[in-house]
C-alpha positions as CSV (number, residue, x, y, z in Angstrom):
1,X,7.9,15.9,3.4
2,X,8.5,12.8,5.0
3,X,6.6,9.6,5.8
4,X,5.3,10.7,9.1
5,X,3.9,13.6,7.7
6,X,1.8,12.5,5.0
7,X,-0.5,10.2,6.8
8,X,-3.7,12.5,7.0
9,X,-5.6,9.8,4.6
10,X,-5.3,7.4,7.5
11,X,-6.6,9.6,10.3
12,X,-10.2,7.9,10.7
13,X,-10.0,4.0,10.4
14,X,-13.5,3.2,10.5
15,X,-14.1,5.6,7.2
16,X,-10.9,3.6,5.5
17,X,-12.6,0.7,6.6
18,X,-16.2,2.0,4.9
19,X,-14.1,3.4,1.7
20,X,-11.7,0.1,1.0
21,X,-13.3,-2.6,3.0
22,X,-15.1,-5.0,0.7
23,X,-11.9,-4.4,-2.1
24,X,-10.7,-8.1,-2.1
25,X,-8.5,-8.2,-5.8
26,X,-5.4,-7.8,-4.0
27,X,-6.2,-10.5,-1.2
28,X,-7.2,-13.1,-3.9
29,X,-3.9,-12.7,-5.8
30,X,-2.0,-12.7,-2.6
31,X,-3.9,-15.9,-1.3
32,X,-2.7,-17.4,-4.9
33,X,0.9,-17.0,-4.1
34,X,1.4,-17.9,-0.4
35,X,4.1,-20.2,0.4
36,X,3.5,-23.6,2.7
37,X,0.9,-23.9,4.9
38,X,2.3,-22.7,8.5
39,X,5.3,-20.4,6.9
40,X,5.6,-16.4,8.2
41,X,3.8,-13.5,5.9
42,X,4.9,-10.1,6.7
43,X,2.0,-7.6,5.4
44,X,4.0,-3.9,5.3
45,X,1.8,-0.8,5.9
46,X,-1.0,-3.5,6.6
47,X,-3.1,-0.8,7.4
48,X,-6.3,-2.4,9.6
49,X,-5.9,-5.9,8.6
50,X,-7.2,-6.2,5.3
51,X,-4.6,-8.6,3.8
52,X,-3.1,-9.2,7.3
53,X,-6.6,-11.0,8.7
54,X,-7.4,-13.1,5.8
55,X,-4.1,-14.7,5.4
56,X,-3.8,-15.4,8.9
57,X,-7.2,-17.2,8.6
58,X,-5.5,-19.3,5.9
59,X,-3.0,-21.0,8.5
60,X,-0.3,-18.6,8.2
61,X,1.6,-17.0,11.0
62,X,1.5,-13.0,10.0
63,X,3.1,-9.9,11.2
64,X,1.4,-7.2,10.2
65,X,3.3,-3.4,10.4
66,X,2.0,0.2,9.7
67,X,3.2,3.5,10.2
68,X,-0.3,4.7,12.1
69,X,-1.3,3.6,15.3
70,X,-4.7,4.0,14.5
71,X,-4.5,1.9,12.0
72,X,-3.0,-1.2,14.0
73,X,-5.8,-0.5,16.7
74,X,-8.5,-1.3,14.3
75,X,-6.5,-4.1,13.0
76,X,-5.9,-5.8,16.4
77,X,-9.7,-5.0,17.3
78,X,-10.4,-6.8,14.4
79,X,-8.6,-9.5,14.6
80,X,-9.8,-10.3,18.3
81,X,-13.1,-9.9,17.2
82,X,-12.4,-12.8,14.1
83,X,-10.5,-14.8,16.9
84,X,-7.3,-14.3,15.1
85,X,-3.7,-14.3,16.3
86,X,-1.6,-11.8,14.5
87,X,1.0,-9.8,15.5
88,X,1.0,-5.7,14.3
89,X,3.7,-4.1,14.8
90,X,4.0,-0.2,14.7
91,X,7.2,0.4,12.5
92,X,8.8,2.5,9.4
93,X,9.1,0.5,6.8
94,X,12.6,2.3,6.0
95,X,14.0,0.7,9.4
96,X,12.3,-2.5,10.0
97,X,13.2,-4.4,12.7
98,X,11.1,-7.6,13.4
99,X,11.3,-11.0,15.2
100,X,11.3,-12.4,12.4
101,X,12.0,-13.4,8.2
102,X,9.4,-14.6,5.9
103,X,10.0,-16.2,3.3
104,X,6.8,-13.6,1.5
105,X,6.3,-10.2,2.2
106,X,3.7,-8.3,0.9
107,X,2.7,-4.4,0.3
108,X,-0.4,-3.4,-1.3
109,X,-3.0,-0.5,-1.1
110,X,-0.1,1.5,-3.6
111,X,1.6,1.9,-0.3
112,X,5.2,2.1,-2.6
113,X,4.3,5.2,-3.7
114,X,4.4,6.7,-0.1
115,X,8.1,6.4,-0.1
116,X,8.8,9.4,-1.8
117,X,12.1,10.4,-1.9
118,X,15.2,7.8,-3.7
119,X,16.6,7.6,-0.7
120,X,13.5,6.2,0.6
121,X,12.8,3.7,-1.8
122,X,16.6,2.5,-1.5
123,X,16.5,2.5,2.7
124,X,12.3,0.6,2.2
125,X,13.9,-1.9,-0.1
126,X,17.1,-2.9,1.4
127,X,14.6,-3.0,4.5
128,X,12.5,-5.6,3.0
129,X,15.5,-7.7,2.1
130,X,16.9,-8.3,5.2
131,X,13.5,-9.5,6.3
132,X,13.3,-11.6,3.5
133,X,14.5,-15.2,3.2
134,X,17.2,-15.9,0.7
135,X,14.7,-17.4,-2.7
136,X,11.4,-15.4,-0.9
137,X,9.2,-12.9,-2.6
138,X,8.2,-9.7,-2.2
139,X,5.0,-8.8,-4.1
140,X,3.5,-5.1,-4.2
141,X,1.9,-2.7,-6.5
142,X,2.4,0.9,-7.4
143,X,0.0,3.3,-9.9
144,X,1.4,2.9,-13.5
145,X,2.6,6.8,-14.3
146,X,0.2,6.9,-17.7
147,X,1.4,10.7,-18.8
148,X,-1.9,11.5,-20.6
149,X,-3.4,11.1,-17.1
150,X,-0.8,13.3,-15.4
151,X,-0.6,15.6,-17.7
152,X,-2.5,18.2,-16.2
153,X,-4.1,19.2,-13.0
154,X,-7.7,17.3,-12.4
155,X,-10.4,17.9,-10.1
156,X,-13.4,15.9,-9.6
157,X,-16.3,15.6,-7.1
158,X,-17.8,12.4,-5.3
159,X,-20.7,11.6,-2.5
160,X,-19.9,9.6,0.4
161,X,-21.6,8.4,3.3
162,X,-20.2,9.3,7.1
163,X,-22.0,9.4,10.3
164,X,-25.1,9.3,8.6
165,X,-24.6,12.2,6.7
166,X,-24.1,12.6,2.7
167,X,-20.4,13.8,2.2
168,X,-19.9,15.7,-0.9
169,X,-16.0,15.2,-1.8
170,X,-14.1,17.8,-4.1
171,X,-10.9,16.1,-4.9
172,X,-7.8,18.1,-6.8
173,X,-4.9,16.3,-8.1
174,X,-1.6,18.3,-8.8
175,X,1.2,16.2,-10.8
176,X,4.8,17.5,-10.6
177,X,7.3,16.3,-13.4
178,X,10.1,16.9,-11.8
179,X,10.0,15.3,-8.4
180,X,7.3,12.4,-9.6
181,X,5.2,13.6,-7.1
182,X,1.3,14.2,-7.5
183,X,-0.1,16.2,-4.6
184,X,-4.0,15.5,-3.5
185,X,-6.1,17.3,-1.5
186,X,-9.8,16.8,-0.9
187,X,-12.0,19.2,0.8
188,X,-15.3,17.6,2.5
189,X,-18.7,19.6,2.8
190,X,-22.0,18.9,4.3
191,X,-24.7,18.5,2.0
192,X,-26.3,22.3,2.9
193,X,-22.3,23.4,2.0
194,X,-21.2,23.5,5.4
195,X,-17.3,22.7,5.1
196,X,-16.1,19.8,7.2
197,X,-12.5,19.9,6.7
198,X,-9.8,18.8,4.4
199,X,-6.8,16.6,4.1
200,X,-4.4,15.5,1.8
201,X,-1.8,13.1,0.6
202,X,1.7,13.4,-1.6
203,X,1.8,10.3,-4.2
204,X,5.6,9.2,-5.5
205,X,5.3,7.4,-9.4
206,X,8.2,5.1,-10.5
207,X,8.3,4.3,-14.4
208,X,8.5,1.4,-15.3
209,X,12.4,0.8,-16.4
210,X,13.4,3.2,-13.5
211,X,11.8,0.2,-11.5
212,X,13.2,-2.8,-12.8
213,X,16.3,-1.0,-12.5
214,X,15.9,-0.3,-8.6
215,X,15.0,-3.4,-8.0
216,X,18.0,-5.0,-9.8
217,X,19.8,-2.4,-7.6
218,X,18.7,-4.0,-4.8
219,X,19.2,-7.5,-6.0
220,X,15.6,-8.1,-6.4
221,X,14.7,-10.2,-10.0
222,X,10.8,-9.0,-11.6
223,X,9.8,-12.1,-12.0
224,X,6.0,-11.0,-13.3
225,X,4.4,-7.5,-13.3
226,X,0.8,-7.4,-14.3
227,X,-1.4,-4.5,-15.3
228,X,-3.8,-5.1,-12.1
229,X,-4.4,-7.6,-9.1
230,X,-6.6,-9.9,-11.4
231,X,-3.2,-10.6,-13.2
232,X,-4.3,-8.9,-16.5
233,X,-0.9,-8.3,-18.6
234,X,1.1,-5.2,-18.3
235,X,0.9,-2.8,-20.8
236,X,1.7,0.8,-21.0
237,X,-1.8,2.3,-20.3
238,X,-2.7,0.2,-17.5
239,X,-3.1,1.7,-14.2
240,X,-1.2,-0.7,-11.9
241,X,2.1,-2.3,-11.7
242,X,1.7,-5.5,-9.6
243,X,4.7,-7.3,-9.0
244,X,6.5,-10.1,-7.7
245,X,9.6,-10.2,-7.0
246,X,12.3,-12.9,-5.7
247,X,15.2,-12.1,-4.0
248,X,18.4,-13.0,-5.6
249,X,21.6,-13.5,-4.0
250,X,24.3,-10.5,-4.3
């Protein structure tokens, strides 16, 4: 499977819009560690804008790439309608090539974990690096791999609202050991039971010293990780790895 193919999740902006929307942990760490006033921020897999639009608003000039074009429509509807000038760019973040170098670029949402394949992490981060000005910083988070958690298959139900309509969702969560890969699928029914459809999404995990290690590898020094986006240490049960990173020279 390949980044192209696993993209299902993002099919239906407005939803992703409804689901993540109002989540603002990320964008308050993130608004905490901008560099001057005026400087470039490049937002990777920016989705539709939620980092992308606020940072912008903050004086910042922001490019803002994702794999979807869906995605970037919603974005740039978005940002005309908030009278915001950012430029989204439809690109892979394993071959980036923009107009430009930031001395900050940012990844959130878990979007690491979409690479998942070595050779995709080693062809994302050497992308980020050459977009990166010598001293910038790179700051993303990926799920902490807690192996209680993984441990064995789980599958859980949840209500959402769409169109209208209450959405029941039956979600099943499939970890493989081997490749670091957990497999999700959720199935979607109409409150009577009337299926609606499923998709589904493959999730890479990176432990913790396997990452520091990749990073070095790619001459990137950890310079924090924290447990979550309000900065909370990290320890080994927490369920994020937030970090920042500052690009060393070779």
């Amino acid at each position: 499977m390949t980044a192209t193919d696993n993209l299902e999740k993002y099919n239906d902006p407005l939803q992703y819009d409804r689901e993540y929307g109002g989540y603002d942990a990320d964008v308050q760490f993130i608004l905490g560690h901008l560099p001057p006033p005026g400087s470039a921020v490049i937002d990777l897999a920016c989705g539709t804008g939620r980092i992308s639009l606020p940072v912008a608003a903050a004086g910042y000039e922001v490019t803002g790439v994702d794999l979807h074009e869906g995605m970037l429509a919603r974005a740039r509807e978005k940002a005309a309608e908030q009278g915001l000038s950012v430029r989204f760019l439809q690109q892979d973040g394993r071959a980036l090539d923009l107009p430009v170098s930031a001395p900050l670029i940012v990844m959130a949402g878990n979007s690491f974990q979409h690479f998942l394949m070595n050779e995709d992490q080693d062809r994302m981060l050497e992308s980020v690096r050459r977009h990166l000005e010598p001293g910038g910083r790179f700051i993303f988070d990926t799920r902490n791999p807690v192996p209680s958690e993984l441990a064995e298959p789980d599958r859980y139900e949840e209500y959402a609202e769409a169109g209208g309509r209450r959405i029941q969702e039956v979600h099943t969560e499939t970890y493989e050991p081997v490749t670091q890969i957990l497999h999700c699928t959720t199935e979607r029914f109409a409150e009577d039971g009337t299926p609606l459809g499923q998709d589904g999404i493959s999730l890479r995990y990176t432990y913790p010293l396997e990452l520091e290690r990749l990073l070095r590898q790619h001459s990137f020094r950890l310079e924090n990780r924290y447990g979550d986006w309000s900065g909370r240490p990290f320890q080994a049960g927490s369920g994020q790895m937030v970090c920042v990173c500052r690009r060393d020279e070779p």
